[in-house]
N, C-alpha and C positions, 0 to 999 in steps of 0.2 A: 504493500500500500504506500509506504512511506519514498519509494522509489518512481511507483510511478504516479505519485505526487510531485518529486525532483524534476520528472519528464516535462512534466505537464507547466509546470511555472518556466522552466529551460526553454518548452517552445513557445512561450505566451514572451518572454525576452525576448526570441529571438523575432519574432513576429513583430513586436513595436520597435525594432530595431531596422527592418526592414522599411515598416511604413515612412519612418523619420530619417531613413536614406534617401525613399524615392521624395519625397519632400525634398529632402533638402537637390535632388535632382533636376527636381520640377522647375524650384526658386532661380537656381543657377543656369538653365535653361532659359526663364522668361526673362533674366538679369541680361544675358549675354544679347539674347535677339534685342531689347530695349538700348542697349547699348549700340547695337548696330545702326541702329534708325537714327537715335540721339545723342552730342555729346554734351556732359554740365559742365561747365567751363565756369567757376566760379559762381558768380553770381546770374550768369548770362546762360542763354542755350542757342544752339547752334544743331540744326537737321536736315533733312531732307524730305521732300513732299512734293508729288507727282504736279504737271502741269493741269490745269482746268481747259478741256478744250473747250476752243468757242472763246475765249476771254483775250484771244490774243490775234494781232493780226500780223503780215507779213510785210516789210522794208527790204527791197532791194539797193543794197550797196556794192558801192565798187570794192575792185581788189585794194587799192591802193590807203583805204579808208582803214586796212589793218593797220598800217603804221599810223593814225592817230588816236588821239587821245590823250585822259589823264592815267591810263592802267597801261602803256607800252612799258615792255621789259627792253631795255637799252644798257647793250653789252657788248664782247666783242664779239659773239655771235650771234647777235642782231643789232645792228648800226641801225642807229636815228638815220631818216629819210630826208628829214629835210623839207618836206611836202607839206605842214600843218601852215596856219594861219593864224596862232596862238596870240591874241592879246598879252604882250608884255608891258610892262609897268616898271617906272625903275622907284627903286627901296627908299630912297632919298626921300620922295615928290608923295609917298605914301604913307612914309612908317610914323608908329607912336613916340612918344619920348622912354619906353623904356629901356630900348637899346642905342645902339649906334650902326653906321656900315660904313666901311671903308671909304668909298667916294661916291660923288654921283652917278659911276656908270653902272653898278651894281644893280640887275635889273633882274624880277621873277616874271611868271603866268599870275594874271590875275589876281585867280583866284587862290593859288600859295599865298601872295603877298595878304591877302584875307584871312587866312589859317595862321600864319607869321606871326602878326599886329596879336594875336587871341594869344597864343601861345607863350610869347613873350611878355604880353601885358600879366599874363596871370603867373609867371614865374617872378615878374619882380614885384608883384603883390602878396607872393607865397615867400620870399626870399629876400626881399629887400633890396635887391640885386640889381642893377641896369648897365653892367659891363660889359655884355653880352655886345659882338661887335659881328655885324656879318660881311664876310669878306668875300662869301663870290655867290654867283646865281647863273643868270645864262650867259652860255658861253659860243661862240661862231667856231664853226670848222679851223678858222685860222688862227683864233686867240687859244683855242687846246692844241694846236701844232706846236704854238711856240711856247708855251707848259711845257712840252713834253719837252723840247729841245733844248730848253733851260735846265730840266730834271735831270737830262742826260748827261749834260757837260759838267754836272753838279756832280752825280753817284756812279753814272754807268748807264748801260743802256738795260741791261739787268734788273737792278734794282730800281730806274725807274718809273720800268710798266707796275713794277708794286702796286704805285702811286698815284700813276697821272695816268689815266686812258686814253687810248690810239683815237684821236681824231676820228668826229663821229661814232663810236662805242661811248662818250660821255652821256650821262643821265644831263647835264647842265645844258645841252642843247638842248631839251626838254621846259627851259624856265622852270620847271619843278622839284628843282635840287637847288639845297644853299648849303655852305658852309659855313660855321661858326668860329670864331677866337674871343677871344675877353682881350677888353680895351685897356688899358691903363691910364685912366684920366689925367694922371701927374707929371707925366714923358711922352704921353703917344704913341705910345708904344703896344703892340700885340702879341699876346700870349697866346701857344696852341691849347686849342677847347678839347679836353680830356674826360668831360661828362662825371668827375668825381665830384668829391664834397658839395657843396651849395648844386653845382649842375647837374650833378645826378637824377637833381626832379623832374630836365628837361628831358633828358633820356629817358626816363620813365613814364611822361604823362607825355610824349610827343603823341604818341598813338592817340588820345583824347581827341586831337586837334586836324585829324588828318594824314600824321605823319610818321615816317618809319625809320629807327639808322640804317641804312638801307646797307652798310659792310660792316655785318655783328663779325667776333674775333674767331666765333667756332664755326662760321660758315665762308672762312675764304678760299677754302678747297674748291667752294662750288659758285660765290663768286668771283674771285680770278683776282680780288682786291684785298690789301691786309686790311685790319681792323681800322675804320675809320670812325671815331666818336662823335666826328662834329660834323659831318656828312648827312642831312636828310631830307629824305625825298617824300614827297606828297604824294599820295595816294588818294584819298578823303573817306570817311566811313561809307561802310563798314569795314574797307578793305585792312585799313592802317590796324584796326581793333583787330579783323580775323590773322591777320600776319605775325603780331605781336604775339597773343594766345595762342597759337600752335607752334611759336616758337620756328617762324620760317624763314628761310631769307624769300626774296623775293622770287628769286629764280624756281622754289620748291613750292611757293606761291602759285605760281602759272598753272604746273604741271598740276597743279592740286586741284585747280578747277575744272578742272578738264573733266572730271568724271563728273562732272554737271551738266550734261549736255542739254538742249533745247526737249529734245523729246525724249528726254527716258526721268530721271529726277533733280529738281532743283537745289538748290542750298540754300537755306531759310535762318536766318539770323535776325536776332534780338538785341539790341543795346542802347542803351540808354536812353530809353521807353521808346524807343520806334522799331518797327519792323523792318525786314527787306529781303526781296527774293534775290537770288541771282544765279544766273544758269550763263553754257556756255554755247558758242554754236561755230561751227568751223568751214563754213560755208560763208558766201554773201547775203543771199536771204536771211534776216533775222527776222525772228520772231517778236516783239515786241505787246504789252495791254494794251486795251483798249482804253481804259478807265483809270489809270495810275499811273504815276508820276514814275518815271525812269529815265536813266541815261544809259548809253552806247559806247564802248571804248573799244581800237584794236586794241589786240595784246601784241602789237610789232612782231609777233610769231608765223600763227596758223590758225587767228579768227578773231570774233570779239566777244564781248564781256558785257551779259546785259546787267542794270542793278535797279531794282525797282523799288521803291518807297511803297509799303505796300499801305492803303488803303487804312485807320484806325477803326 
């Protein structure tokens, strides 16, 4: 009796030991597929969610339209075209008082020099700080020739392309890249901007504002650039914000959207209470809503970049 009494509690163990396996199989299961679909990225989320057909109509573009934009990847394996029509603005005739820029010729896009002014007004409101000096913006095929030929005579020719990019592979022909140094109000003098102590805020909240360092130190293998701190490019949300959070450079950027295509699933992002779709398409005809706010960018690659403000 007393034995198969032992039996009988032994398989009534082993039985709710089984059930609270497949449980916990079940969990881990619906854990993994929720994860596929979704990821929680802090405070924010970030997914994927099929097109609505019917909501969207079609825009034919030319080829040529791949190299515009504010998303073109410009490198040595895709050189700026040269082709855009970009409203430049110079830094002088626009900025706030809480930095400085080297001369009058210093000039961005726009709409950077708008993202700039924000950026920097709230770092010297956060920091007390208005040292902050910017010393370059867009640049001509011929004024990155003679960079580079100054660079050469200086290190090598080696060391450099480290540095200074082959004419036309510059993001500065873009007006969407500036560089930083801290000013020294007492001599005139400029120091190189290293993103530590006090500037590290700027390196950190640049993504808020639109923008990205666009050559972090662990990704020069795959931009072709060493670490550049005071180097950053505009992008505008929600790209700057998705770039940062997954920890990308920008080249790994591209390729990342790409599995977003027009017709199979989008990438649906959340941040800082606004929505936005964005998908990609590698043809001319884009898809574009009917009913929503969106823009159009090449990716200077192999297509463009829809981004849609979606609807509240």
């Amino acid at each position: 009796m007393k034995r198969n009494q032992k039996n009988y509690y032994g398989l009534r163990t082993t039985a709710v030991w089984v059930v609270l396996l497949a449980c916990l199989l079940g969990f881990a299961f619906l854990v993994k597929t929720a994860i596929g679909k979704t990821e929680q990225t802090g405070q924010e989320t970030y997914s994927s969610v099929a097109p609505t057909k019917g909501d969207y109509q079609k825009l034919s573009l030319k080829k040529e339209d791949i190299h515009k934009g504010d998303l073109i990847l410009v490198n040595a394996e895709n050189k700026y075209q040269f082709s855009e029509n970009r409203e430049i603005v110079h830094v002088f005739d626009e900025k706030n008082s809480a930095y400085s820029v080297k001369d009058k010729n210093v000039a961005v896009a726009k709409n950077t020099m708008e993202a700039l002014n924000r950026l920097l007004a709230d770092f010297y409101d956060e920091q007390g700080n208005n040292k902050i000096n910017v010393i370059s913006g867009h640049r001509t095929y011929a004024f990155q020739q003679t960079l580079l030929d100054k660079k050469t005579e200086e290190t090598g020719a080696v060391e450099a392309m480290k540095w200074v990019a082959l004419p036309g592979a510059s993001e500065h022909h873009t007006g969407l890249a500036v560089d930083l140094s801290i000013f020294n109000r007492e001599d005139g003098s400029s120091e190189p901007y290293k993103g530590t102590g006090q500037y590290k805020w700027i390196n950190e909240n640049a993504y808020k504002y639109g923008f990205i360092v666009r050559y972090p130190d662990e990704k020069k293998e795959i931009t072709g650039i060493d670490y550049e701190p005071w180097h950053f490019r505009y992008l505008g949300l929600p790209h700057s914000y998705l770039v940062t959070e997954k920890k990308l450079c920008y080249e790994e950027y591209i390729d990342f959207l790409r599995q977003f295509e027009y017709d199979k699933e989008h990438l649906q992002v959340s941040y800082d209470g606004k929505s936005y779709e964005i998908y990609f398409t590698g043809g001319t005809d884009v898809y574009v809503p009917k009913s929503e706010q969106y823009s159009i960018s090449g990716n200077n690659v192999d297509g463009f970049i829809v981004t849609v403000v979606k609807n509240s």
